[in-house]
C-alpha beads as a LAMMPS data file, in Angstrom:
LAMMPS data file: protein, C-alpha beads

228 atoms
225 bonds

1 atom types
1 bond types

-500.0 500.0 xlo xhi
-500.0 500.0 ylo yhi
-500.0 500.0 zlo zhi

Masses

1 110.0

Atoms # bond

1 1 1 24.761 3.300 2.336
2 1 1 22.400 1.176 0.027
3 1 1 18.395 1.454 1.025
4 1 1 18.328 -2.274 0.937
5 1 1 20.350 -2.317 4.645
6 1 1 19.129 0.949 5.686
7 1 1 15.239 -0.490 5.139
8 1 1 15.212 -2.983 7.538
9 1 1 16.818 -1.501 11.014
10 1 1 14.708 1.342 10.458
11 1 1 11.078 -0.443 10.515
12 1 1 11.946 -2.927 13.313
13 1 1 14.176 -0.435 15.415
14 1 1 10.139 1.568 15.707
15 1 1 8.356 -2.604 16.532
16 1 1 11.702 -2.982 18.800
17 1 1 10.662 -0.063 20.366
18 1 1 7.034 -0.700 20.842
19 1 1 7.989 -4.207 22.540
20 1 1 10.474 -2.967 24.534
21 1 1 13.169 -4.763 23.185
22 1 1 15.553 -4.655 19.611
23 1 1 14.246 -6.938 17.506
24 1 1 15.755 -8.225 14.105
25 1 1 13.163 -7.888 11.362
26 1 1 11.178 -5.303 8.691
27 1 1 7.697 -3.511 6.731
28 1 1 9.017 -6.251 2.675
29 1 1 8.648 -8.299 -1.940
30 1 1 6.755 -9.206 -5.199
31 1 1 5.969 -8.142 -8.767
32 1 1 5.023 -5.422 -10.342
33 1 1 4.335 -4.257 -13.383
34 1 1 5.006 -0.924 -15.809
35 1 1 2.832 1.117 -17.967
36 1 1 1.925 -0.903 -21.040
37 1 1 2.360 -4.103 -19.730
38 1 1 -0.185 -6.592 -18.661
39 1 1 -0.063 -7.420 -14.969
40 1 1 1.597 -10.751 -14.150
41 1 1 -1.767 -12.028 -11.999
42 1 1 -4.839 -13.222 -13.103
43 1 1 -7.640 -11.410 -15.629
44 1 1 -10.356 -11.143 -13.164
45 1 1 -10.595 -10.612 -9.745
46 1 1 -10.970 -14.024 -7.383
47 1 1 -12.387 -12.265 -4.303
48 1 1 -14.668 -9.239 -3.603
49 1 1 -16.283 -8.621 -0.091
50 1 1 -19.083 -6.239 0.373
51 1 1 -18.449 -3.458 2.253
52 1 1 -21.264 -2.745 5.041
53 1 1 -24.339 -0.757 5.390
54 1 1 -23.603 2.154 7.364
55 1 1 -26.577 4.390 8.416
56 1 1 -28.427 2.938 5.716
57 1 1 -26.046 4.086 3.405
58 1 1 -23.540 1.446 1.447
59 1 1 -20.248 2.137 1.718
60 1 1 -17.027 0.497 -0.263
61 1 1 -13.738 -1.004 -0.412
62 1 1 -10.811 0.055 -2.286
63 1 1 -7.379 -1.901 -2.082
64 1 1 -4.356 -0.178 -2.366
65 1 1 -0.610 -1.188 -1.375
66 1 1 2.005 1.504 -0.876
67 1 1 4.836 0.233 0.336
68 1 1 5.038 0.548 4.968
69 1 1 1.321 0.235 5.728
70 1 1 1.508 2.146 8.737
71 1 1 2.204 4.659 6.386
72 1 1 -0.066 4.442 3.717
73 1 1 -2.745 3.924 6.119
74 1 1 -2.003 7.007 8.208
75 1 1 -2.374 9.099 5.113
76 1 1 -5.612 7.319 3.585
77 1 1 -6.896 8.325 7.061
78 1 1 -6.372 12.094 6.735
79 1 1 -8.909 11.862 3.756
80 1 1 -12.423 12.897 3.744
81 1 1 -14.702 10.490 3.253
82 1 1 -12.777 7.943 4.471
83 1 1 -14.255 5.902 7.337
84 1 1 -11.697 3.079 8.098
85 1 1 -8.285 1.620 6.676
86 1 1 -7.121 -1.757 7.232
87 1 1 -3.170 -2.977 7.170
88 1 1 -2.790 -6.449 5.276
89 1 1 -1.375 -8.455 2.981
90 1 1 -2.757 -9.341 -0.495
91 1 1 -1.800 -10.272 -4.148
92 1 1 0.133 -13.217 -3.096
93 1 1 -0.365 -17.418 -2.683
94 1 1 -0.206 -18.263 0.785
95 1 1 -3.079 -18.340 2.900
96 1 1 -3.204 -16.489 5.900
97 1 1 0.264 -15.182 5.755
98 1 1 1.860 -13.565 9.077
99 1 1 3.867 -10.611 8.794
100 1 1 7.105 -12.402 9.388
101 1 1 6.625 -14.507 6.515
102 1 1 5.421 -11.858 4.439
103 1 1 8.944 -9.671 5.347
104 1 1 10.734 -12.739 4.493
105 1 1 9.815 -12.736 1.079
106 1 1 8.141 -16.368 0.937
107 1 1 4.663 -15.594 0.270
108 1 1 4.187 -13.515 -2.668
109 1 1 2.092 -10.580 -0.962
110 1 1 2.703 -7.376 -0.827
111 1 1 1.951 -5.031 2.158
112 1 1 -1.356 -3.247 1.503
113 1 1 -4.508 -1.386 3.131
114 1 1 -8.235 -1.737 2.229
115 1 1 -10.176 1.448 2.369
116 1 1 -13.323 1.475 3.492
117 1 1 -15.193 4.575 1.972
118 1 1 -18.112 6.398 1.495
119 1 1 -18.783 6.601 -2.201
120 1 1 -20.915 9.718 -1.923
121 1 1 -18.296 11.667 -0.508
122 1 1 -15.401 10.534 -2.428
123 1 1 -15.479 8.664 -5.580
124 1 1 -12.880 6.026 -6.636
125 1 1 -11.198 8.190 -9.182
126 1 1 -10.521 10.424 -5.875
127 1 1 -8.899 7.519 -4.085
128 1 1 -6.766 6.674 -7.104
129 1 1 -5.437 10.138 -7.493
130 1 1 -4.947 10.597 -3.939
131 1 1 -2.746 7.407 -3.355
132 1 1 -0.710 8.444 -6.772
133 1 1 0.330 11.433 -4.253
134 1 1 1.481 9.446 -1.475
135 1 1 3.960 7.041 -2.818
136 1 1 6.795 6.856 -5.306
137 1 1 5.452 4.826 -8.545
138 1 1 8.651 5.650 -9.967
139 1 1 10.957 2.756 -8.575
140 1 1 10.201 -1.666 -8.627
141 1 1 9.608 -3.569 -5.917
142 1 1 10.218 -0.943 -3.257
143 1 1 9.118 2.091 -1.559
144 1 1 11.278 4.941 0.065
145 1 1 13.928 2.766 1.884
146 1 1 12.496 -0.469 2.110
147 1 1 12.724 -2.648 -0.609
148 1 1 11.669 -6.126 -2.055
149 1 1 8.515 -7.137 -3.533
150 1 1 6.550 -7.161 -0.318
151 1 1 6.508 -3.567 -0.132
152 1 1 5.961 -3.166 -4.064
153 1 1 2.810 -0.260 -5.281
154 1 1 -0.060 -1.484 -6.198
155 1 1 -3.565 -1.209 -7.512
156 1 1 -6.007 -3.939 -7.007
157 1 1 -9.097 -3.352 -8.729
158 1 1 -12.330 -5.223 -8.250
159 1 1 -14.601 -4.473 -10.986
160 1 1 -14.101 -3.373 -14.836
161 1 1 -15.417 0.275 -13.765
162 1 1 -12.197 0.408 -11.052
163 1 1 -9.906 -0.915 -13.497
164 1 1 -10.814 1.651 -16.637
165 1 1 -10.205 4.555 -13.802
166 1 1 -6.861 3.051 -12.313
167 1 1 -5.425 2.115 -15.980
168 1 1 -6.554 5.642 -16.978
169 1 1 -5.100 7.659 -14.441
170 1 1 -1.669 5.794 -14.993
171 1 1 -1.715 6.358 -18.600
172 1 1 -2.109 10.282 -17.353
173 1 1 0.487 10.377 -15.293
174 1 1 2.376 8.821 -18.213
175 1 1 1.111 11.421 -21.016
176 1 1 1.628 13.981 -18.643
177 1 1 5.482 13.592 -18.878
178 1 1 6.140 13.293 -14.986
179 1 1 7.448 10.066 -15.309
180 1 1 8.829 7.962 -17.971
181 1 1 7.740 4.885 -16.451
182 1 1 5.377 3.819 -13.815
183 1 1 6.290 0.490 -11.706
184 1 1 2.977 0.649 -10.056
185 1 1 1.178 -3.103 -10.236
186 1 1 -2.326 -2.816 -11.773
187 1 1 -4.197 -5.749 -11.052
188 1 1 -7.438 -7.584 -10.065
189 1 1 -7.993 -7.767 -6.360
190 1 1 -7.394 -11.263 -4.574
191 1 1 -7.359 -12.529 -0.883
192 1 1 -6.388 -9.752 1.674
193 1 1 -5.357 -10.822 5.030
194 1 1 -5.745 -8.734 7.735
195 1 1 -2.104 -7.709 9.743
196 1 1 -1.997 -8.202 13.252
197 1 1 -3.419 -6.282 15.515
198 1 1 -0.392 -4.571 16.567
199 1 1 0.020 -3.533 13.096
200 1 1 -3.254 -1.523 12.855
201 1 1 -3.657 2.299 13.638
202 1 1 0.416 2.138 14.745
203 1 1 0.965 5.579 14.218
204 1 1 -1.612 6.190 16.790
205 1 1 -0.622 3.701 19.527
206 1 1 3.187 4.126 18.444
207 1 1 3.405 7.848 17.332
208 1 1 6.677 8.861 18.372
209 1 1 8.164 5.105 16.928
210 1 1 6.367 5.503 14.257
211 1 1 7.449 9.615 13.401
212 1 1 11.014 8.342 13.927
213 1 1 10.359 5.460 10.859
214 1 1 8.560 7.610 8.657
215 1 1 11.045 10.623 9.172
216 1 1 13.994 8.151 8.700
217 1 1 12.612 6.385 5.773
218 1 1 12.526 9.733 3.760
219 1 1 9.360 9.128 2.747
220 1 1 7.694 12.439 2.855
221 1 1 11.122 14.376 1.534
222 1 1 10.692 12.014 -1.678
223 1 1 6.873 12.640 -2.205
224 1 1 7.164 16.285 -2.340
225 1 1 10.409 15.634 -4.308
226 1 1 8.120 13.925 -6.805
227 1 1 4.578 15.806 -6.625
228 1 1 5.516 19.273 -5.178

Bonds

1 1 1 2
2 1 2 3
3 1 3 4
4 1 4 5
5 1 5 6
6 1 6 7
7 1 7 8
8 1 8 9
9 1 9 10
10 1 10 11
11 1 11 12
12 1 12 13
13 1 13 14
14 1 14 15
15 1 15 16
16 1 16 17
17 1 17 18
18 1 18 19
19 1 19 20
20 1 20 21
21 1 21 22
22 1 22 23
23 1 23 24
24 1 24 25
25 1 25 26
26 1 26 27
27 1 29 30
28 1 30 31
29 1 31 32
30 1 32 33
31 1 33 34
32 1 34 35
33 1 35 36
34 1 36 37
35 1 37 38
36 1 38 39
37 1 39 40
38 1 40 41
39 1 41 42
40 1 42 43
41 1 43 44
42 1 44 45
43 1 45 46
44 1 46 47
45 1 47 48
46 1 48 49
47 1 49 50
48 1 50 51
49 1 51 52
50 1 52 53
51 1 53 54
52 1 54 55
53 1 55 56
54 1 56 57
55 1 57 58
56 1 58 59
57 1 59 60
58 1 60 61
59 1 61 62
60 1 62 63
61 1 63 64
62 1 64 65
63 1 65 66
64 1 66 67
65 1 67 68
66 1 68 69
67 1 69 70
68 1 70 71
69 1 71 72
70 1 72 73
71 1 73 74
72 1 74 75
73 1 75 76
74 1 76 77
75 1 77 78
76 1 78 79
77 1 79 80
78 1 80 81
79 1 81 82
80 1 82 83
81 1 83 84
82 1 84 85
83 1 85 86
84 1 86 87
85 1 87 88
86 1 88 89
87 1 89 90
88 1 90 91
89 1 91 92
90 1 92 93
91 1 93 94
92 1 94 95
93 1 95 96
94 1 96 97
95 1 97 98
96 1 98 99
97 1 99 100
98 1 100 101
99 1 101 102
100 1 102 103
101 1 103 104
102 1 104 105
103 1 105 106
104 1 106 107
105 1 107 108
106 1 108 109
107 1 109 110
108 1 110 111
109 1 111 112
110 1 112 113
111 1 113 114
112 1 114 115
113 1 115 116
114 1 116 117
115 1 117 118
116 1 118 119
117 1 119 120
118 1 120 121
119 1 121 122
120 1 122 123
121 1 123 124
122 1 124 125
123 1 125 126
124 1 126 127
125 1 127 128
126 1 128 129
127 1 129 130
128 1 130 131
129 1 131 132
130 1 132 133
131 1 133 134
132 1 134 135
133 1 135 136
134 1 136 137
135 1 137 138
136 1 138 139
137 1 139 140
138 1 140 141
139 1 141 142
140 1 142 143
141 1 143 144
142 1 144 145
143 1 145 146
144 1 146 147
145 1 147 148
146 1 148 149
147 1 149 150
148 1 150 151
149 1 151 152
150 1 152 153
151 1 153 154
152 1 154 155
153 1 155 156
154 1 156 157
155 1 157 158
156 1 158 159
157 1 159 160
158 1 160 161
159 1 161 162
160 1 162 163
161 1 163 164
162 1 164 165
163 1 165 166
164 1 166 167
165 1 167 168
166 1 168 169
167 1 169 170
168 1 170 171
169 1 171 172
170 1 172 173
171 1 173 174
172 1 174 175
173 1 175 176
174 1 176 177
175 1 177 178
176 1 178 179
177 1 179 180
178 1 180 181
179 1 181 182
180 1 182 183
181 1 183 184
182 1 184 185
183 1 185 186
184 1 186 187
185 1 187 188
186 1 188 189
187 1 189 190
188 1 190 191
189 1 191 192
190 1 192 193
191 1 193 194
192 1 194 195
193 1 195 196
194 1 196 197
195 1 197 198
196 1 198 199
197 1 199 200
198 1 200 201
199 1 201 202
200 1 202 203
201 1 203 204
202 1 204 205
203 1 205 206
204 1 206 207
205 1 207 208
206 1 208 209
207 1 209 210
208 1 210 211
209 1 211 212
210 1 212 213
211 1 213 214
212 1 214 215
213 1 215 216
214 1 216 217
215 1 217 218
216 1 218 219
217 1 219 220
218 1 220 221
219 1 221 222
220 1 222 223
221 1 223 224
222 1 224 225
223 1 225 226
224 1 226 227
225 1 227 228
């Protein structure tokens, strides 16, 4: 059966769930770009926000979008050092998107997480390497079965120091001779919208709904497919 049907029953079977009723909708489009190729958005990022102050210590963001963010930001969560992830949207044109015009297609985002980190427990470069593990960089505008832009990979850096590290551990990856080609959008952070509040932590107040996506999606059979 093509991933592009399969996608779509499988992410809002687990929301028809949740509600208590089968609903007709999906985790969705966008660009992306490959190794050697400039990114498609703009040069420079057009919005940073500070991260807080936590026990007197600053902390960070880093945005990342790998393809179901219940999924990406279940795994970012496993990491040490990690205080917080956020689903939302980002890298697209309309403001303040909801999630049913982001599955649509219509607004240019993809679906993403900002990490909120401690920097002296795990560095950027850390981050980068560890999201490399948890997705499929391999394919465009998808990931593991569902597939249009909205759900493309992405890196969105916010400074030239996170840009030399995510455009250097891509050209890695290539030199390495894992993969031929890397889909995986490298750009300059922009606005990110926060999902709705059903969205966030899902695999905590969903986690049988959510096991049954995540299982059906393949997504952890193809990771270890890819990385081992």
């Amino acid at each position: 059966m093509n991933r592009t049907t399969v996608s779509k029953p499988l992410r809002w079977l687990a929301m028809a769930w949740a509600a208590g009723a089968f609903l007709l909708t999906a985790c969705t489009p966008s660009q992306s770009s490959s190794a050697g190729q400039a990114p498609a958005a703009q040069a420079v990022p057009t919005e940073v926000v500070a991260a807080p102050v936590v026990n007197g210590k600053p902390m960070a963001y880093a945005l990342f979008a790998g393809g179901c963010f219940w999924c990406i930001e279940a795994d970012f969560e496993k990491l040490a050092g990690v205080l917080a992830v956020e689903s939302g949207y980002t890298a697209g044109q309309t403001p303040q998107p909801t999630y049913e015009q982001v599955s649509a297609g219509h607004t240019g985002h993809t679906e993403a997480v900002r990490v909120l980190y401690d920097p002296s427990l795990v560095g950027y470069a850390q981050l980068v390497d560890y999201f490399w593990r948890h997705i499929d960089p391999t394919v465009k505008d998808q990931q593991f079965c569902d597939v249009g832009p909205q759900y493309r990979s992405g890196i969105y850096w916010q400074n030239e120091a996170e840009r030399a590290i995510a455009e250097a551990s891509r050209d890695a990856l290539i030199r390495s001779g894992r993969f031929s080609t890397i889909h995986t959008e490298l750009a300059p952070s922009s606005a990110f919208y926060l999902a709705e509040d059903y969205h966030q932590d899902y695999y905590k107040k969903n986690e049988l709904r959510y096991s049954y996506y995540r299982l059906s999606c393949g997504r952890d059979a193809r990771v270890k497919k890819l990385w081992g």
